[in-house]
N, C-alpha and C positions, 0 to 999 in steps of 0.2 A: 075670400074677400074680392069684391068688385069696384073699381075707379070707372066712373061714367064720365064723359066730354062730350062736348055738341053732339061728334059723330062716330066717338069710340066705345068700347066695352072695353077696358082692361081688366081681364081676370086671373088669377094664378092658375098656373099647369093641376091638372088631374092625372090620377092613373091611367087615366084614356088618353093622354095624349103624348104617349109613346112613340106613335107613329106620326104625328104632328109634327114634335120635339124631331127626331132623324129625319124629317122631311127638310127643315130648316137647316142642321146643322151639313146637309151634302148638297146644298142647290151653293152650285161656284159661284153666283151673282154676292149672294151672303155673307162664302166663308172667303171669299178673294181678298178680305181685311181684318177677319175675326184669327186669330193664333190658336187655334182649335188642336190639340194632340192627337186625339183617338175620334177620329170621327166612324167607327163601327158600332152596329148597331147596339153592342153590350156595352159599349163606350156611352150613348145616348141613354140606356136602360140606370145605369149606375148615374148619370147625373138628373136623369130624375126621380132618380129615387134619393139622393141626397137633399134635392129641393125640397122635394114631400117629407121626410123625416124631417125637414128643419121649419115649415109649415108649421109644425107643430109645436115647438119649443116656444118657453118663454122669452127669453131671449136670442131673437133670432139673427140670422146674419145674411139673410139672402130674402130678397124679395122680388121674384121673377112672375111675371105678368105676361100673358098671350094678350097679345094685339089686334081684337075686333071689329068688324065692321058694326057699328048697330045697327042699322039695318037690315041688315041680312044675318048676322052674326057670325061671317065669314073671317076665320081668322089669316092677319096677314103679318104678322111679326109678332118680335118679342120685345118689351124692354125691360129692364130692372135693376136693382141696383144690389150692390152690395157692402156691407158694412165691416168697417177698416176699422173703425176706433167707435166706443159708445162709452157715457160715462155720466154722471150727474154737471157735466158741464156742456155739453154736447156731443158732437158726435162729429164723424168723417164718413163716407160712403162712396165706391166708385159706380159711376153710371155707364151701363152699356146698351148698346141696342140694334137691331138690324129686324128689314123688312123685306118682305117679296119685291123682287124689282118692278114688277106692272103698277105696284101703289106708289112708286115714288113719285115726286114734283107735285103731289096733293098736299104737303102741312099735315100729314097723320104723327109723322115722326114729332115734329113739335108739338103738337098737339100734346100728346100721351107724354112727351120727357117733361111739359110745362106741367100736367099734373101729376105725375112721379116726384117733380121738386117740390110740389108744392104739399108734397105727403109725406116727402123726408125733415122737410123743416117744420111744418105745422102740427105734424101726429105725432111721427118719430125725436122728432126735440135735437136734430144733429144740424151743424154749424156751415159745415162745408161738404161739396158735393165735389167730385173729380172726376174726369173722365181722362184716356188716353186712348188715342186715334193716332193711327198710320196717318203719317206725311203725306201719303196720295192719296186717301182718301179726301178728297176736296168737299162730297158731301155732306161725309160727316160733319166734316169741320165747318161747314154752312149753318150745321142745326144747330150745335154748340154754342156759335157765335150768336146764332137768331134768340140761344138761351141767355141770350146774358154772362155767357162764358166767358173769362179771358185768358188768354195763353199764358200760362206762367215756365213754361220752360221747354226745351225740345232736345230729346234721347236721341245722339249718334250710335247707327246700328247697335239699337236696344232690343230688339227682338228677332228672331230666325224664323221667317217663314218662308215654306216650302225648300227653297236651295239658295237663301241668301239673306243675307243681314241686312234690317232695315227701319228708320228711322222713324221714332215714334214723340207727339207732339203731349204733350201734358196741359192739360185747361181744368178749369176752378171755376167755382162760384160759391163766394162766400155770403153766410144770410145778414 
């Protein structure tokens, strides 16, 4: 499956992109706010191979997308989302994402999360979207906001990374 934008190509991960996939998850610009466990390379092998087995299901719970240039078809992130609740009344999904740092301060990030939302509530038939982003990460929390996101709550040292407990903000958008 491919999502097209002015200037992106969103595609899902292939078995070729093994080495793609552990290139993202050990560049410290990326994982300095992702809570990543195992970042070794059987660590990266096993989560995608989990993506590609669920690729396939009918009811799926993960919809992760590499981040293209169309023009050149270089890829520079990833977004996707994942699903929390689905039902014949809607649905819930959390959204995450991160990009090589030379592409930031272009709009690819909004770009791609504007149409990821707009393929969770128009295909997918789910109600609300979530995200939670670290407290300093200020950019993230730029894009969020640029989504139409609103804070709806904030986690005192909710998550442990690396050697310390650290405060994680909770944002929405409901359809």
């Amino acid at each position: 499956m491919e999502i097209l934008t002015d200037r992106l190509v969103l595609r899902e991960y292939s078995e070729d992109d093994l080495e793609l996939l552990h290139s993202f998850r050990i560049d410290k610009n990326i994982s300095k706010y992702i809570h990543w466990n195992d970042l070794s390379f059987e660590g990266t092998r096993s989560i995608l191979k989990e993506g590609l087995d669920d690729q396939k299901e009918e009811n799926r719970k993960y919809y992760h997308f590499v981040i293209c240039l169309k023009q050149d078809s270089i890829p520079i992130g990833e977004i996707g989302i994942n699903i929390k609740i689905s039902n014949i009344y809607g649905g819930i999904c959390i959204l995450g994402y991160f990009m090589h740092k030379q592409y930031w301060h272009n709009g690819y990030m909004s770009e791609a999360a504007h149409e990821i939302i707009k393929y969770a509530f128009s295909e997918l038939k789910l109600h609300k979207i979530e995200a939670y982003v670290d407290c300093k990460n200020k950019r993230s929390i730029k894009v969020l906001k640029r989504l139409g996101m609103k804070k709806e709550a904030k986690f005192k040292k909710e998550v442990f990374v690396k050697d310390r407990w650290e405060d994680v903000a909770y944002y929405a958008l409901v359809k």
